[in-house]
DRENTORLUM-235926 format. One record per residue: x, y, z of N, C-alpha, C in turn; residue number from 1. Coordinates in Angstrom, 3 decimals. Layout:
residues N
<atom <X Y Z> <X Y Z> <X Y Z> NUM>
...
This chain:
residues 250
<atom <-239.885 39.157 55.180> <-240.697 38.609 54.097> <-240.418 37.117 53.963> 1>
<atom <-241.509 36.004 53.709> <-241.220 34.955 53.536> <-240.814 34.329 52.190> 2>
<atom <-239.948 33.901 52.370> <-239.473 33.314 51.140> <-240.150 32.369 50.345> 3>
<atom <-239.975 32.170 49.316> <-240.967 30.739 48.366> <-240.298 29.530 48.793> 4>
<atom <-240.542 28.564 49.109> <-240.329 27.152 48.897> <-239.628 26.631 47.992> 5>
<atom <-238.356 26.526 48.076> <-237.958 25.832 46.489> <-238.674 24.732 46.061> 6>
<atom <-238.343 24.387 45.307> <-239.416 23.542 44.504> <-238.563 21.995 43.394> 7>
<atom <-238.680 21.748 43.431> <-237.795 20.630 42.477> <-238.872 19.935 41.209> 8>
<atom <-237.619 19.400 40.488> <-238.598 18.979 39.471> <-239.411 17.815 39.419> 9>
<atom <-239.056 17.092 40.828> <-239.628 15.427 40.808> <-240.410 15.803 42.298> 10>
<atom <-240.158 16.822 42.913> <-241.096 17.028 44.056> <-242.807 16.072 43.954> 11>
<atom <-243.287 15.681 44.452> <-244.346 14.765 44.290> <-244.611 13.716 43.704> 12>
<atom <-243.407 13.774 42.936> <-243.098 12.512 42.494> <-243.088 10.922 43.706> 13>
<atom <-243.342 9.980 43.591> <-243.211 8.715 44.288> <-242.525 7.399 43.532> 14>
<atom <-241.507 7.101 43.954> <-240.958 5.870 43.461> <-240.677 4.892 44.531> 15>
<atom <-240.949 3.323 44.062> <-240.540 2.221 44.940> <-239.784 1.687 44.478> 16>
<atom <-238.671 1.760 44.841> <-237.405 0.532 44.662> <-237.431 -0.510 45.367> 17>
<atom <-237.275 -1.728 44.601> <-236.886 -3.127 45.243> <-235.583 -3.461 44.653> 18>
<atom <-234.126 -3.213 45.104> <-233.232 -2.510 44.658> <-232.156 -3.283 45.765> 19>
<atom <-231.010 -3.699 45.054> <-229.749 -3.833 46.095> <-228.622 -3.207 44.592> 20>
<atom <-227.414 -3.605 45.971> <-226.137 -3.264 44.644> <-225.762 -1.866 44.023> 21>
<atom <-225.797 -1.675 43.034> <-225.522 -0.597 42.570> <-226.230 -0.148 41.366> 22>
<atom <-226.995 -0.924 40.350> <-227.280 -0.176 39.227> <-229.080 0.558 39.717> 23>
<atom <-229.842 -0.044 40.278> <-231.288 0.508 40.360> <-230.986 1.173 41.989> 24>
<atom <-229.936 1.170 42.545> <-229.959 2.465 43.945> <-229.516 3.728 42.782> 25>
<atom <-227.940 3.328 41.822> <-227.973 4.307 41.236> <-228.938 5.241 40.431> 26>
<atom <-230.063 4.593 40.172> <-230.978 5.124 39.128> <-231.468 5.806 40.074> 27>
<atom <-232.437 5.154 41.427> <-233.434 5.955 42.126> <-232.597 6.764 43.102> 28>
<atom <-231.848 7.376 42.980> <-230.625 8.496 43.641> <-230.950 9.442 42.601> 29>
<atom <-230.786 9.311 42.037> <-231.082 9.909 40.738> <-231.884 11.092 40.981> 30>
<atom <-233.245 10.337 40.843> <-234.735 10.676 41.295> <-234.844 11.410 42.481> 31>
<atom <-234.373 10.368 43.696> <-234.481 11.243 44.827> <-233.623 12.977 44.866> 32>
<atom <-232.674 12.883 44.213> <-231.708 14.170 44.083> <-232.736 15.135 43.384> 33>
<atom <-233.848 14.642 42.244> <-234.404 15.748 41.414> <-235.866 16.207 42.812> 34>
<atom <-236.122 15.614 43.360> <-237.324 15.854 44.672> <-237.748 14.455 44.654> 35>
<atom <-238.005 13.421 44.376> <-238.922 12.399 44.191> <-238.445 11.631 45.554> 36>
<atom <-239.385 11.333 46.038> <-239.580 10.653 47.114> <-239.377 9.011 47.318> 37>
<atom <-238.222 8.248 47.447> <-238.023 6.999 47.180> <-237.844 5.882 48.431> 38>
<atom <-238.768 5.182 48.467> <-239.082 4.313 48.917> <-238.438 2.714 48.854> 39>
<atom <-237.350 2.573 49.347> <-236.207 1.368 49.486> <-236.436 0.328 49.934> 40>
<atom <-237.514 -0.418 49.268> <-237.189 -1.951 50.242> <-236.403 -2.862 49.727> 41>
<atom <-235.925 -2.924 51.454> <-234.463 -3.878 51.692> <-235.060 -5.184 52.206> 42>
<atom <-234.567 -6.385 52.152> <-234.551 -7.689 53.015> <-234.472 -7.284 54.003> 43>
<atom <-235.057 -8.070 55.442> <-234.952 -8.782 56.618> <-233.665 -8.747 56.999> 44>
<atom <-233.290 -8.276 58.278> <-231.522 -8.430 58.487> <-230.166 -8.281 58.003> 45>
<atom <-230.277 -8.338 56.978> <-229.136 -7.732 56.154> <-229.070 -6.458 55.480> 46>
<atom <-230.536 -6.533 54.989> <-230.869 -5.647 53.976> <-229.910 -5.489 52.763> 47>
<atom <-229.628 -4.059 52.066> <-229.070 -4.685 50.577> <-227.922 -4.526 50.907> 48>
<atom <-227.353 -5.524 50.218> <-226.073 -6.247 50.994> <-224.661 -5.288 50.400> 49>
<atom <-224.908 -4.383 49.344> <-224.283 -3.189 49.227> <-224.051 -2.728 50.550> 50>
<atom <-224.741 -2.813 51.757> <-223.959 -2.274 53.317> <-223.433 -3.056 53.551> 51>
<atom <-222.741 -4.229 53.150> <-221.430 -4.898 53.689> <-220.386 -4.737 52.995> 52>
<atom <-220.453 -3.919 51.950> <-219.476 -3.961 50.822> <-217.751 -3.691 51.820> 53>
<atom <-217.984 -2.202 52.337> <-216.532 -2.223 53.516> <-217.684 -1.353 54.400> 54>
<atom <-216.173 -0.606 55.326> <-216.446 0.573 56.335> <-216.138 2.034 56.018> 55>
<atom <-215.744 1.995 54.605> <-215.203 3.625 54.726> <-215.658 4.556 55.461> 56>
<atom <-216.888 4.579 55.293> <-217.398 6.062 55.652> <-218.399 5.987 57.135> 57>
<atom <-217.358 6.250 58.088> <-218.021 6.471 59.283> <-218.385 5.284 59.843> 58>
<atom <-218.201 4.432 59.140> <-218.281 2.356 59.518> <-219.688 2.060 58.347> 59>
<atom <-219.970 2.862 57.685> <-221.135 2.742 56.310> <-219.875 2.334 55.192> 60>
<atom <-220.534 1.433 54.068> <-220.380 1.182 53.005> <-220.096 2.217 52.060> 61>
<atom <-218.755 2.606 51.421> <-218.806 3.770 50.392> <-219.631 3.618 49.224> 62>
<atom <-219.996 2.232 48.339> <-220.707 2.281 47.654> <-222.110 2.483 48.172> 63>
<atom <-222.674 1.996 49.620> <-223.582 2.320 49.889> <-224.125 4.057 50.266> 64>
<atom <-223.766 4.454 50.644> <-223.824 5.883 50.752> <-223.886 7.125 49.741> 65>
<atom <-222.804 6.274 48.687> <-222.938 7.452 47.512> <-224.423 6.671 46.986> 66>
<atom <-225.060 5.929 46.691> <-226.031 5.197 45.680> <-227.147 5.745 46.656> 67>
<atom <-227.300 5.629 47.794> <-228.831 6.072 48.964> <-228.423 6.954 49.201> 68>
<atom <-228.536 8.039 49.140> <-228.760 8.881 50.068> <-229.992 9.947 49.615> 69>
<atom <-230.794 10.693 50.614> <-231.801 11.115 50.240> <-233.144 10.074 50.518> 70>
<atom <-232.864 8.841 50.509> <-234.263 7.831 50.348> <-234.847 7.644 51.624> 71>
<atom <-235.871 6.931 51.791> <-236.459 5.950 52.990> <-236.414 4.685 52.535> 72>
<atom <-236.106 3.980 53.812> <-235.967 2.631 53.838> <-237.196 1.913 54.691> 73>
<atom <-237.632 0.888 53.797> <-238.569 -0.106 54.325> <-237.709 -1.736 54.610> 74>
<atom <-238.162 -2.236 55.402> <-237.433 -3.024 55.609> <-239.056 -4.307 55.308> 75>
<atom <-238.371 -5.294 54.054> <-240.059 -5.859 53.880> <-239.681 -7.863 53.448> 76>
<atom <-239.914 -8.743 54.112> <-239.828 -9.787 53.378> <-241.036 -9.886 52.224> 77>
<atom <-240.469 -9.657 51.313> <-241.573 -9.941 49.928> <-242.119 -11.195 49.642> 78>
<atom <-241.524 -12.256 50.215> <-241.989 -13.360 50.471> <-242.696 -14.250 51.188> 79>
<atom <-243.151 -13.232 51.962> <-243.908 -13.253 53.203> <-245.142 -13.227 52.786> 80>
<atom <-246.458 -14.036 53.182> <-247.677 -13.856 53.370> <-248.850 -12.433 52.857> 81>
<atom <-247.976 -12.473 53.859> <-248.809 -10.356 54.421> <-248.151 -9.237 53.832> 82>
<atom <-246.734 -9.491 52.980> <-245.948 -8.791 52.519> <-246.823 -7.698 50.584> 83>
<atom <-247.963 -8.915 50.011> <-248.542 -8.340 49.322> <-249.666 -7.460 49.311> 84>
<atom <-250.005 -7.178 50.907> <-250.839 -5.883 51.255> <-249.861 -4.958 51.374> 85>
<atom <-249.147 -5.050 51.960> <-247.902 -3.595 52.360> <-247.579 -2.884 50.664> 86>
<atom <-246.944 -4.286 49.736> <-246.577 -3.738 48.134> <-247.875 -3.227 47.965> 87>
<atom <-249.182 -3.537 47.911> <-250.107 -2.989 47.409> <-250.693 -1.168 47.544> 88>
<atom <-249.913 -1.225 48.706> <-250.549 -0.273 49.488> <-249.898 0.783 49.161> 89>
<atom <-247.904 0.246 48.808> <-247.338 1.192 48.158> <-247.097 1.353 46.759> 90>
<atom <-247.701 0.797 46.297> <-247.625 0.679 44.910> <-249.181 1.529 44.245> 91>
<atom <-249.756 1.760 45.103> <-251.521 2.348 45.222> <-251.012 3.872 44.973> 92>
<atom <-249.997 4.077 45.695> <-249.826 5.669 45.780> <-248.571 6.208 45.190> 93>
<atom <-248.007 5.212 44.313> <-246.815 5.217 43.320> <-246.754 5.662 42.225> 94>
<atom <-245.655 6.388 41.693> <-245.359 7.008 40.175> <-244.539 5.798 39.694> 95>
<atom <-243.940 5.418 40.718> <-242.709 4.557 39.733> <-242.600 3.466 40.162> 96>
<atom <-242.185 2.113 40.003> <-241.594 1.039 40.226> <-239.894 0.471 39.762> 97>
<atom <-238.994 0.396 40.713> <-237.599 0.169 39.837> <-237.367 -1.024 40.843> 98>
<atom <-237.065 -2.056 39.867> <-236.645 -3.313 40.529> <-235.381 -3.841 39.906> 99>
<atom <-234.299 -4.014 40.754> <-232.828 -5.324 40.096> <-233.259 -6.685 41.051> 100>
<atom <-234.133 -6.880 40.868> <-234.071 -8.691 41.362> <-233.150 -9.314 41.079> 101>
<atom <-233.057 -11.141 41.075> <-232.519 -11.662 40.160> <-233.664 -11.948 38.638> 102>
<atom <-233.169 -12.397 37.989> <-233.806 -12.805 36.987> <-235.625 -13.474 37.415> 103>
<atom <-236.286 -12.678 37.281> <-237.654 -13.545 36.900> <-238.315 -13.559 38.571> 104>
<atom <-237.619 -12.717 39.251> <-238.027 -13.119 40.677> <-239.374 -12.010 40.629> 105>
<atom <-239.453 -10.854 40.176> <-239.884 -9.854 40.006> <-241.545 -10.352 39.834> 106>
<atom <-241.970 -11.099 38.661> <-242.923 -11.604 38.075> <-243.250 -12.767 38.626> 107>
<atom <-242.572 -13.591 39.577> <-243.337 -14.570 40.217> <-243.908 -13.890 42.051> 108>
<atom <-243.536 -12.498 41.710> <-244.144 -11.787 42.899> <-245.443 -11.376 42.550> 109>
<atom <-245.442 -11.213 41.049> <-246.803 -10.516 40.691> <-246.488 -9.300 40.260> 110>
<atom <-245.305 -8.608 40.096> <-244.705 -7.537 39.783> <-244.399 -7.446 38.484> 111>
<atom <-244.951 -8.321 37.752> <-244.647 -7.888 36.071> <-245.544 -6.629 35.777> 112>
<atom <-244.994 -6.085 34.531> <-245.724 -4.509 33.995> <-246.844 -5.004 33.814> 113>
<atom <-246.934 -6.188 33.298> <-248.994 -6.834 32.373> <-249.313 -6.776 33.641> 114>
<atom <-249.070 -7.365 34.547> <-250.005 -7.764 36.006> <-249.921 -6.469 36.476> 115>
<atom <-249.298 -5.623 36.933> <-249.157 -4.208 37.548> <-249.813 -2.842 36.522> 116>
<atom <-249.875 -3.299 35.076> <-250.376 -2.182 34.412> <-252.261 -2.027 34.731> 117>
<atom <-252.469 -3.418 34.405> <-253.793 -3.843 34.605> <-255.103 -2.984 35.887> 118>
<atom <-253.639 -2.755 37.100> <-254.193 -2.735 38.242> <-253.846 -1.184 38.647> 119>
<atom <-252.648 -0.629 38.200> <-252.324 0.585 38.481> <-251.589 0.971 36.843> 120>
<atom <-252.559 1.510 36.061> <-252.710 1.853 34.488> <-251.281 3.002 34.732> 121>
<atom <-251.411 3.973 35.675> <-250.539 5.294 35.534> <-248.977 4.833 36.165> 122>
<atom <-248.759 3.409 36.545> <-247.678 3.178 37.545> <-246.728 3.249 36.047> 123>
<atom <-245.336 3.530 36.164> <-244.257 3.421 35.515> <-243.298 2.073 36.290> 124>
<atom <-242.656 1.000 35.244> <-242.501 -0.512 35.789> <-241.039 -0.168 35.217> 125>
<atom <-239.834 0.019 35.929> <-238.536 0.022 34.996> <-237.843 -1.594 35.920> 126>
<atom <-237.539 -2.042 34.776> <-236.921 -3.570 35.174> <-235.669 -3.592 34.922> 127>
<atom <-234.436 -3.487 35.706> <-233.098 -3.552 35.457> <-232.670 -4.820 35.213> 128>
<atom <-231.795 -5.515 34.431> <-231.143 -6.481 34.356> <-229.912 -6.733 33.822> 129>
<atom <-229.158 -8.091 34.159> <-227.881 -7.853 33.594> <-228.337 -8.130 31.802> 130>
<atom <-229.249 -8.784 31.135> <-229.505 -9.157 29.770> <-230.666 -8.717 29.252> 131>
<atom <-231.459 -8.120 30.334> <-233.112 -7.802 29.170> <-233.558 -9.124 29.625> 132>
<atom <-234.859 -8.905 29.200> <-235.593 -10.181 28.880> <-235.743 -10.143 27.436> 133>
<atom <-236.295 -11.193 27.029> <-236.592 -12.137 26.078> <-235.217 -12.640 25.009> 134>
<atom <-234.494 -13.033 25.652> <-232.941 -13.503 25.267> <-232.486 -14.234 25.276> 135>
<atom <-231.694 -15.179 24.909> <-231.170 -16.711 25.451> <-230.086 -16.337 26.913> 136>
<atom <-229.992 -15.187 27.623> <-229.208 -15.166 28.690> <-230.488 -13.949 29.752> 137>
<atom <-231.789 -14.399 28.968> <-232.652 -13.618 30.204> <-232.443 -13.680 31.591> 138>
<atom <-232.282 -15.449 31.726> <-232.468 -16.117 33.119> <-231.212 -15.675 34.044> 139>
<atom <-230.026 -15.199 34.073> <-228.448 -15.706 33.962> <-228.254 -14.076 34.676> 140>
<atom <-227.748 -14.568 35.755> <-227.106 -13.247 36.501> <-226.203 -12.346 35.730> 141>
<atom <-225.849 -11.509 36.614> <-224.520 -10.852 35.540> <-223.706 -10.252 36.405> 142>
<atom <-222.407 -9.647 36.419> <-222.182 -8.995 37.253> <-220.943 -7.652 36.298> 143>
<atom <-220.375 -6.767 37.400> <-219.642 -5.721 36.267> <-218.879 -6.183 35.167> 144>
<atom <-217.999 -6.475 36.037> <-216.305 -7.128 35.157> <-216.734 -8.408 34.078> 145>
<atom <-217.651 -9.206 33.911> <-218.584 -9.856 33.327> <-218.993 -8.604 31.898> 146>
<atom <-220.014 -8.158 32.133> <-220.579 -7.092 31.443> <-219.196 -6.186 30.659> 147>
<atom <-218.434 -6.071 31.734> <-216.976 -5.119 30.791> <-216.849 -6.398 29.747> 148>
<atom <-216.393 -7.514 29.881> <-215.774 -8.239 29.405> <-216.855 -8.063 28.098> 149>
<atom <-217.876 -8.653 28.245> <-219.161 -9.028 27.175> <-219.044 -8.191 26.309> 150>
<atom <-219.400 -6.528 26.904> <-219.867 -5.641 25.979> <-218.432 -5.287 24.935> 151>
<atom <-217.636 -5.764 25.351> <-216.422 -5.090 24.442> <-215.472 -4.514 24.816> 152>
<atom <-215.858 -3.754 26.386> <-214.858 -3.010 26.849> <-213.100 -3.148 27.011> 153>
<atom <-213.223 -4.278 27.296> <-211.470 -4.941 27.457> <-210.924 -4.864 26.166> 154>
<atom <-211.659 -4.568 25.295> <-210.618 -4.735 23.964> <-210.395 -3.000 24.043> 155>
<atom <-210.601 -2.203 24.720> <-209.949 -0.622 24.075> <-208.843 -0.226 25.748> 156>
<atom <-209.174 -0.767 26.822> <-208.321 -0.790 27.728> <-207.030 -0.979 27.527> 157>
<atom <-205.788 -0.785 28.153> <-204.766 -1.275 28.168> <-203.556 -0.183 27.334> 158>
<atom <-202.323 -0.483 27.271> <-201.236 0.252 26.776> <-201.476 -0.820 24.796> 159>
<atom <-200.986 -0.074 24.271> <-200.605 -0.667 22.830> <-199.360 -1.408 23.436> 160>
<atom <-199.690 -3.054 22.937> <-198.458 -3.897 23.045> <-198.822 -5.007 23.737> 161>
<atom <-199.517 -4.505 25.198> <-199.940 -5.244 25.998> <-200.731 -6.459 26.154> 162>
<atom <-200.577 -7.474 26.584> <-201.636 -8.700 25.579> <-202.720 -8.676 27.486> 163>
<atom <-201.947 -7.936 28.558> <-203.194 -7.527 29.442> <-204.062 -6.661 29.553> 164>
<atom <-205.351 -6.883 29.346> <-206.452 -6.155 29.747> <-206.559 -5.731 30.504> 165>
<atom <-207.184 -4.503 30.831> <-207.717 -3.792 32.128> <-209.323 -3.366 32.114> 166>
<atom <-209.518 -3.680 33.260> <-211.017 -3.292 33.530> <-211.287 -1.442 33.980> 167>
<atom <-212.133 -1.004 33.856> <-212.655 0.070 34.780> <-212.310 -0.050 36.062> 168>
<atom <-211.994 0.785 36.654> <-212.073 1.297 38.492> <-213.111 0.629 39.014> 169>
<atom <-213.852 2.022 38.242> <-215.551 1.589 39.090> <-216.347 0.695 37.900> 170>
<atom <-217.436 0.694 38.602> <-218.543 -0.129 38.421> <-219.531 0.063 37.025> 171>
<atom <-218.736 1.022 35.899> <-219.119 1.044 34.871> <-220.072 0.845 34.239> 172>
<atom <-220.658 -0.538 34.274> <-221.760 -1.404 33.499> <-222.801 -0.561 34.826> 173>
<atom <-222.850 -1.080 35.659> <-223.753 -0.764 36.419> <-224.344 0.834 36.348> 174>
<atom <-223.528 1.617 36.449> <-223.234 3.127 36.744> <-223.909 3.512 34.991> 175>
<atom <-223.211 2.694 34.079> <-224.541 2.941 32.942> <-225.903 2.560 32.777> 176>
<atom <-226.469 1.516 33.366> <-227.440 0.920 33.083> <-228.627 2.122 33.960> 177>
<atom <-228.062 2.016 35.529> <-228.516 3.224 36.347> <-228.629 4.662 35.194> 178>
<atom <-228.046 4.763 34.927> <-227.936 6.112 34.235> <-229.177 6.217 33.108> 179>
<atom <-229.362 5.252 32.479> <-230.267 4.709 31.088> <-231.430 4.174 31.766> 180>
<atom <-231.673 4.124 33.240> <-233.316 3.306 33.761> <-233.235 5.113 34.376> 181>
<atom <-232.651 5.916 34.617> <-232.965 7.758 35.550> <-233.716 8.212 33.989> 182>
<atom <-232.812 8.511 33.013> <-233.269 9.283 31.784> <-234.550 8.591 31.092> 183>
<atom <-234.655 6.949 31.276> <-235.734 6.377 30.711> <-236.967 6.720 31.648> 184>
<atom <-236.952 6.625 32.801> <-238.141 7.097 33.736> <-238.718 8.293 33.408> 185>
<atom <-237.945 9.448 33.188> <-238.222 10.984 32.959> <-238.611 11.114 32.013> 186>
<atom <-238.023 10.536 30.844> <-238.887 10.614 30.137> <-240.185 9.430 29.299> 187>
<atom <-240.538 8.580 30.514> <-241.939 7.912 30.633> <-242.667 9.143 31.649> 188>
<atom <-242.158 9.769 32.361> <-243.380 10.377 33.054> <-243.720 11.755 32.332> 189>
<atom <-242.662 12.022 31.188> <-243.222 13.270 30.635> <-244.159 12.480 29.403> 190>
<atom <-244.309 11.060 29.607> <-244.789 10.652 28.221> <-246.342 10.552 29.088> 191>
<atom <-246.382 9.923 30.382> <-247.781 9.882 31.344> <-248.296 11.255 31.433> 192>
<atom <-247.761 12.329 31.478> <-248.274 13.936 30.692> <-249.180 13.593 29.741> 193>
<atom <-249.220 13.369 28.776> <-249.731 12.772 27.402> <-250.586 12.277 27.214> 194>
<atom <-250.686 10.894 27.736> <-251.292 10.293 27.431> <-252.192 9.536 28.723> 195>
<atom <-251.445 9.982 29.889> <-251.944 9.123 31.189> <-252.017 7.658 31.390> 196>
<atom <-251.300 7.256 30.809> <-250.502 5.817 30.939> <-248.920 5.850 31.612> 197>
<atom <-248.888 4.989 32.098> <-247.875 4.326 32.683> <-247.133 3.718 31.301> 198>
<atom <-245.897 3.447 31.248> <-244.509 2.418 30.398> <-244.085 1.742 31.332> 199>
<atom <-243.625 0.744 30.356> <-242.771 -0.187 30.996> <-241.088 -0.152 30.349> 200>
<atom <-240.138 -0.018 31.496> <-238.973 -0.029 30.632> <-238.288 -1.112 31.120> 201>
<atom <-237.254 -1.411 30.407> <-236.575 -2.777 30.256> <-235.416 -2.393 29.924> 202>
<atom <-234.316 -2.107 31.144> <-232.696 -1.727 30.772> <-232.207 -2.849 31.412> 203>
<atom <-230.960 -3.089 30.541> <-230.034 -4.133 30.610> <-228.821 -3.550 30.429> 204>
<atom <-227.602 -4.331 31.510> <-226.206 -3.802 31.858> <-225.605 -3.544 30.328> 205>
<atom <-225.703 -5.178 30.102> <-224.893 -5.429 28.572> <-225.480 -4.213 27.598> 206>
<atom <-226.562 -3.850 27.182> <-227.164 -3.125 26.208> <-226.536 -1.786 26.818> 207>
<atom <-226.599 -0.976 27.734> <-226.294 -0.436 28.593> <-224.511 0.173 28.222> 208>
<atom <-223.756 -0.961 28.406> <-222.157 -0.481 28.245> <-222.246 -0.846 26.378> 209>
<atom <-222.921 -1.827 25.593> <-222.894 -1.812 24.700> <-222.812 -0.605 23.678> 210>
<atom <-223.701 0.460 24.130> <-224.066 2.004 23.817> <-222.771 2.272 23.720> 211>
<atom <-222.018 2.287 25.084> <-221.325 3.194 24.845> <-219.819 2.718 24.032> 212>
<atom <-219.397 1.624 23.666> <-218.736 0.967 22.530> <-219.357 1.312 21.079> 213>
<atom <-220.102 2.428 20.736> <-220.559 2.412 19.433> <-219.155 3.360 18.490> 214>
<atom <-218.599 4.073 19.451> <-217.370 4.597 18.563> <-216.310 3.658 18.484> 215>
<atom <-215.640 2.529 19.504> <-214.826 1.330 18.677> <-215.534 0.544 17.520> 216>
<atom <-217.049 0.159 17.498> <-217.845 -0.461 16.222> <-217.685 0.233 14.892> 217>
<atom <-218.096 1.654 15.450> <-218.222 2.206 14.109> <-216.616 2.826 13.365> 218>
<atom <-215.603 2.910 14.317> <-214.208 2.698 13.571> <-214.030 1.773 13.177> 219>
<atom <-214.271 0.444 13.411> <-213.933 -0.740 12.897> <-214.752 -1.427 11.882> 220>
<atom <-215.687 -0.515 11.526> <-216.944 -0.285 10.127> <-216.355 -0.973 8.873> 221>
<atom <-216.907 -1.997 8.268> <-216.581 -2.686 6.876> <-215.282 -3.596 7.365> 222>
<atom <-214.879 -4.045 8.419> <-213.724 -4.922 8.038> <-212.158 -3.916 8.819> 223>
<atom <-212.327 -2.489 9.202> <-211.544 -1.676 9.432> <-210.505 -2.084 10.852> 224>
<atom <-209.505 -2.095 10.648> <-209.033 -2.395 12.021> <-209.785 -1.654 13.255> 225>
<atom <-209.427 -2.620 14.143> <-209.821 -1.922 15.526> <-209.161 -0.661 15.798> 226>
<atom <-209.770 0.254 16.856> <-208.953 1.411 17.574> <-207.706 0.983 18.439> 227>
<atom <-206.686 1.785 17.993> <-205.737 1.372 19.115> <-205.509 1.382 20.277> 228>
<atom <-204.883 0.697 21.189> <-205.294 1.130 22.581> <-203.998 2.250 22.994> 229>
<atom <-204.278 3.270 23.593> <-203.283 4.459 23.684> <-203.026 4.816 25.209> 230>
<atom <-203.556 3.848 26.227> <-203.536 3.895 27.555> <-203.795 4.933 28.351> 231>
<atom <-203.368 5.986 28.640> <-203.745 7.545 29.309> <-203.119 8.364 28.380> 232>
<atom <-202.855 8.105 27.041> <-202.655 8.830 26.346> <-204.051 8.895 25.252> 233>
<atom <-203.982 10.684 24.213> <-205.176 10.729 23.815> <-204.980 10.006 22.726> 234>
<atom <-206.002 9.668 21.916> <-206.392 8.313 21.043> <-205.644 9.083 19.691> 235>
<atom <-204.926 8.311 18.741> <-204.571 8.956 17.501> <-205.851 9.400 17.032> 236>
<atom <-205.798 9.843 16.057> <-206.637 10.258 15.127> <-207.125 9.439 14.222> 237>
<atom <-208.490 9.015 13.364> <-209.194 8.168 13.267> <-208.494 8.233 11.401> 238>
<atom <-207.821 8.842 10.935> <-207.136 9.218 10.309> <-205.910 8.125 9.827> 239>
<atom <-205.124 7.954 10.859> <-203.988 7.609 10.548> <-204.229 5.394 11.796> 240>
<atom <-205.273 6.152 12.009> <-205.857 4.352 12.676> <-206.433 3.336 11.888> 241>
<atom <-206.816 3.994 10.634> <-208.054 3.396 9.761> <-207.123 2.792 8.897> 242>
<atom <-208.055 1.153 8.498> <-207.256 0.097 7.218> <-207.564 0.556 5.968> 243>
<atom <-207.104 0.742 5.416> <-207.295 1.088 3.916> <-208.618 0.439 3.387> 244>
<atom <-209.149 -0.803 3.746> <-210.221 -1.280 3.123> <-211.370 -0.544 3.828> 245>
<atom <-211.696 0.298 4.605> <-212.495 0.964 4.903> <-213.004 1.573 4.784> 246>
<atom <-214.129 1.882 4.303> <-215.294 2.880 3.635> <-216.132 3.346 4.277> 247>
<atom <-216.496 4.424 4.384> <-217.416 5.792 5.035> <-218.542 5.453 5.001> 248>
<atom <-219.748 4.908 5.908> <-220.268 4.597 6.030> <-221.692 5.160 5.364> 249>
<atom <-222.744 5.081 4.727> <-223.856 5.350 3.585> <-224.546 6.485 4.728> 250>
């Protein structure tokens, strides 16, 4: 007897990544893992330079390997001439768009959501960045240990005592932002169910690790001391951490 076909939940799904590094491979891994079919264009000769990171694995990049796998790779100068029939062509038969450019490179391709909604109404436009747009640090690269630093993170790292900080292992900021452009896509395409429009989303690293600092903010609510840092030990209790001038929030 023949068996059924498994089936996945992004099966027919189509996404194009214009993608290096780690936070928008992490997102469209994502995708590709649920069935969705992802489409990788890399630069000319190098391609995304996440494959030079080392050799671990088999003479491949370890960050590269865990972030792709599952995808196809196009290999496309976007800057090229002839390069805006090829985007057109894949962007014609697209669910998704996920781009980490640098800042603003995206939209002088013609790849903004206004210019791309106009032309493909049902396309979904997710724009990774280290700041968001419309910000006084729109323009301004970013990178992890940057983003740890920004969002807050270095202040809960470390042993009590210690006046050194410690960063994350891994790649944190990134590994969140990826995480917040996978769940924001899914649910824009259960919102294109609906209504048959395309969204545009707009995740940023900083906003991104910011989230997840909302339990040092909200202990430190009205003036309250900070959380202590307890190193690989578990955190006291919010109990015996809290300043007396601190009040329970409305």
């Amino acid at each position: 007897m023949n068996q059924p076909k498994a089936t996945r939940p992004l099966d027919g799904i189509t996404v194009v990544s214009l993608e290096h590094a780690i936070a928008a491979p992490f997102c469209t891994r994502q995708l590709a893992d649920l069935g969705a079919r992802v489409i990788k264009v890399e630069r000319p000769g190098t391609g995304d330079f996440a494959r030079g990171y080392d050799q671990r694995v088999n003479g491949l990049a370890s960050h590269f390997v865990w972030t792709n796998r599952s995808k196809q790779s196009l290999t496309l100068d976007v800057k090229h001439a002839a390069a805006d029939a090829v985007l057109d062509a894949l962007l014609a038969s697209a669910d998704v768009l996920v781009q980490n450019l640098a800042p603003g490179a995206a939209a002088r391709l013609g790849l903004s959501f206004e210019v791309l909604h106009a032309r493909f109404p049902r396309l979904i436009v997710c724009d990774i960045s280290g700041y968001g747009s419309g910000g006084p640090y729109e323009h301004k690269k970013a990178y992890d240990l940057l983003i740890q630093s920004e969002g807050g993170f270095l202040s809960v790292t470390g042993d009590a005592g210690e006046t050194q900080m410690a960063k994350a292992g891994c790649s944190i900021a990134d590994i969140a932002a990826g995480m917040y452009a996978y769940s924001g896509i899914l649910g824009a395409l259960l919102l294109r169910d609906k209504t048959g429009q395309g969204s545009h989303l707009d995740i940023s690293m900083l906003e991104s690790l910011v989230e997840w600092m909302n339990y040092p903010l909200y202990y430190a609510y009205a003036g309250a001391a900070p959380p202590p840092r307890a190193g690989a030990r578990t955190r006291p209790s919010t109990r015996t951490g809290r300043s007396r001038s601190a009040t329970a929030p409305p």
